[in-house]
C-alpha positions in Angstrom: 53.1 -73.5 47.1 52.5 -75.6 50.6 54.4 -78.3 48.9 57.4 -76.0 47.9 57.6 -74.6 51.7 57.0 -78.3 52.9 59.9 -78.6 50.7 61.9 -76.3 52.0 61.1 -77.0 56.0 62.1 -80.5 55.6 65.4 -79.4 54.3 66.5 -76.9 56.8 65.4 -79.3 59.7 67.3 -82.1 57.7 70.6 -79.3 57.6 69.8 -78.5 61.3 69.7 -82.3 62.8 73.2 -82.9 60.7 74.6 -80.3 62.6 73.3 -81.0 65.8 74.7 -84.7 64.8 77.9 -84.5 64.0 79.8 -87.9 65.1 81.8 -87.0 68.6 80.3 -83.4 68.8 77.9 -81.8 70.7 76.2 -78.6 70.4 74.3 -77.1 72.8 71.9 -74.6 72.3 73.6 -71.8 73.0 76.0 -71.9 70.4 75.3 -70.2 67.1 75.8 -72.6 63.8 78.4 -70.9 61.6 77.5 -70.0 57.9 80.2 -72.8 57.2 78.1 -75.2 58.9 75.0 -74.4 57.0 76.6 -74.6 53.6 78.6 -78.2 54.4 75.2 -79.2 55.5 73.8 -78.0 52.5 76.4 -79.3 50.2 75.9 -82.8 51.9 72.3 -82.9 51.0 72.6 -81.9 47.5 74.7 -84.3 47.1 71.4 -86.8 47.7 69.3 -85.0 45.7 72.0 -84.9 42.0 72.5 -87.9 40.1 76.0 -87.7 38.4 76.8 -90.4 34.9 77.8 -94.1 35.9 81.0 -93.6 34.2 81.9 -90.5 36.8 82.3 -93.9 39.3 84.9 -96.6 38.2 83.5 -99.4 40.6 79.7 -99.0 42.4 81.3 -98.5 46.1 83.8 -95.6 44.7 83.2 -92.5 46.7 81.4 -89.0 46.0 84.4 -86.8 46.2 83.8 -83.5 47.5 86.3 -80.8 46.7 87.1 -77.7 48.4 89.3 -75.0 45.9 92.1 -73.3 48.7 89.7 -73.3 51.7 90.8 -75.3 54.8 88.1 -73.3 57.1 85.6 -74.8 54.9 87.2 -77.9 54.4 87.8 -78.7 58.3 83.3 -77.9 58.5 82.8 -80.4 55.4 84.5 -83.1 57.0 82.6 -82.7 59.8 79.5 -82.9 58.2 80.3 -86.2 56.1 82.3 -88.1 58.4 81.4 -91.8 58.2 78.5 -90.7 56.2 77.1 -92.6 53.0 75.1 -91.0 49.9 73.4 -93.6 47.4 75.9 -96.7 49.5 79.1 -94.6 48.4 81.7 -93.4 51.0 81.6 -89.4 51.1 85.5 -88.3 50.8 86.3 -84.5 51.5 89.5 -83.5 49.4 91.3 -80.5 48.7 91.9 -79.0 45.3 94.0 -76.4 44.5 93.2 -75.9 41.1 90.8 -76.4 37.9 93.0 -79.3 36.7 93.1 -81.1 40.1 89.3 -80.5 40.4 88.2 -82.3 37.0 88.0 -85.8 39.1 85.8 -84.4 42.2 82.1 -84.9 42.1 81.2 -81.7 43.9 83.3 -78.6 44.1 83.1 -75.7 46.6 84.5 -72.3 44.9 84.8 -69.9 48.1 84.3 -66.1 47.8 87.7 -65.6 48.1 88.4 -67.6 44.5 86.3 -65.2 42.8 88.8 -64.4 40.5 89.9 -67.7 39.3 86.2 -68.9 39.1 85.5 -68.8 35.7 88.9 -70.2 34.5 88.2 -73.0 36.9 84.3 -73.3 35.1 86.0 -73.3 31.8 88.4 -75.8 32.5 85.6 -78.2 34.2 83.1 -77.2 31.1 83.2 -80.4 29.8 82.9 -82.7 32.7 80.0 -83.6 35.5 81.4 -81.8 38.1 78.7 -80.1 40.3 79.7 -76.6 41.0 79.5 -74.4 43.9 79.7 -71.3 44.6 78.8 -68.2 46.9 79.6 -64.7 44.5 76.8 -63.1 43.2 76.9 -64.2 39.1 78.5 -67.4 39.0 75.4 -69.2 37.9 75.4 -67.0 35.2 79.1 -67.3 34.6 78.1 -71.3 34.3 78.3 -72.4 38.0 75.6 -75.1 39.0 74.9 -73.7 42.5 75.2 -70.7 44.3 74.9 -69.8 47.7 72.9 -66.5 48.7 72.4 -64.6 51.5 69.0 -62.9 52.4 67.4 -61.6 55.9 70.5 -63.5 57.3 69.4 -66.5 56.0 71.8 -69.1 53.8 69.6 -69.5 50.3 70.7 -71.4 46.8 70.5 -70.8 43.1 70.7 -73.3 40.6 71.6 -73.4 37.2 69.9 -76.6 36.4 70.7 -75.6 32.6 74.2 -76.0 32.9 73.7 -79.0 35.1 72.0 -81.0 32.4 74.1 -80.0 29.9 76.6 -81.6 31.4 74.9 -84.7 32.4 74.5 -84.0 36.2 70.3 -84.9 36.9 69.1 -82.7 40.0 65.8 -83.6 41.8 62.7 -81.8 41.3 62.7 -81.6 45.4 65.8 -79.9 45.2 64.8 -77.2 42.4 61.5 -76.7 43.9 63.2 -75.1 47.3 66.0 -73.3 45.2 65.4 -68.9 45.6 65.7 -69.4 41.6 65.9 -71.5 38.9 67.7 -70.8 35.4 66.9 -73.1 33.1 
């Protein structure tokens, strides 16, 4: 149990230091980080903790692509995170997606609140590909998202569906599921 919450500690200072270091930007303590903030941030790190399938990279210094579905709040707060930012040597690019069909070549994709509706049509239309979803609706790991994003005591939490993630070739850390709020598997 120390390990998990050694885990876990290491984590949120890792999301904290990324905010406080954002290239040309400087915090000071008096200003609050935005539940945006912690999410990129998130989102950045899980990308260094998931292994996609070789062939989800056509030459080894293609970029992760992270999507964001309809979301330019979002969007503006991810590229602020992985500007000029590297994960395994690739190039992090943040793109937008409009779409399940436009999403199908990202590497990670970030399904707002907002797209509830359209979620599980965009999860059935990625079902056969490594694309690492995420979301922030309560259900979508059990609609067949990968992660989703909680909210408890004020406090930005994850799920994972590491079942879904294997089955689709995506390999996620045991350091990364060990300071997940809950595992399906």
């Amino acid at each position: 149990m120390q390990d998990v919450q050694r885990v876990r500690a290491r984590l949120v200072s890792l999301c904290i230091a990324l905010l406080v270091c954002f290239p040309g930007h400087y915090l000071s303590c008096a200003q609050t980080v935005s539940e945006y903030q912690v999410k990129a941030a998130y989102l950045y790190n899980f990308a260094k903790f998931v292994e996609w399938p070789a062939r989800d990279f056509p030459s080894p210094t293609a970029p992760v692509r992270f999507c964001v579905l309809n979301d330019q709040a979002f969007e503006l707060k991810l590229n602020q995170i992985v500007k000029g930012k590297a994960i395994a040597g690739r190039p992090a690019n943040v793109i937008s997606v409009q779409n399940g069909e436009q999403s199908r070549s990202c590497h990670i994709l970030f399904i707002n609140s907002s797209q509830d509706r359209d979620a599980q049509h965009i999860l059935e239309v990625l079902r056969d590909t490594s694309v690492l979803t995420v979301g922030e609706t309560k259900g979508f790991i059990e609609e067949g998202g990968i992660i989703n994003f909680v909210l408890q005591d004020d406090s930005v939490q994850f799920q994972v569906n590491h079942k879904v993630a294997k089955q689709v070739g995506l390999s996620i850390s045991s350091r990364l599921l060990a300071v997940a709020k809950f595992v399906l598997e």
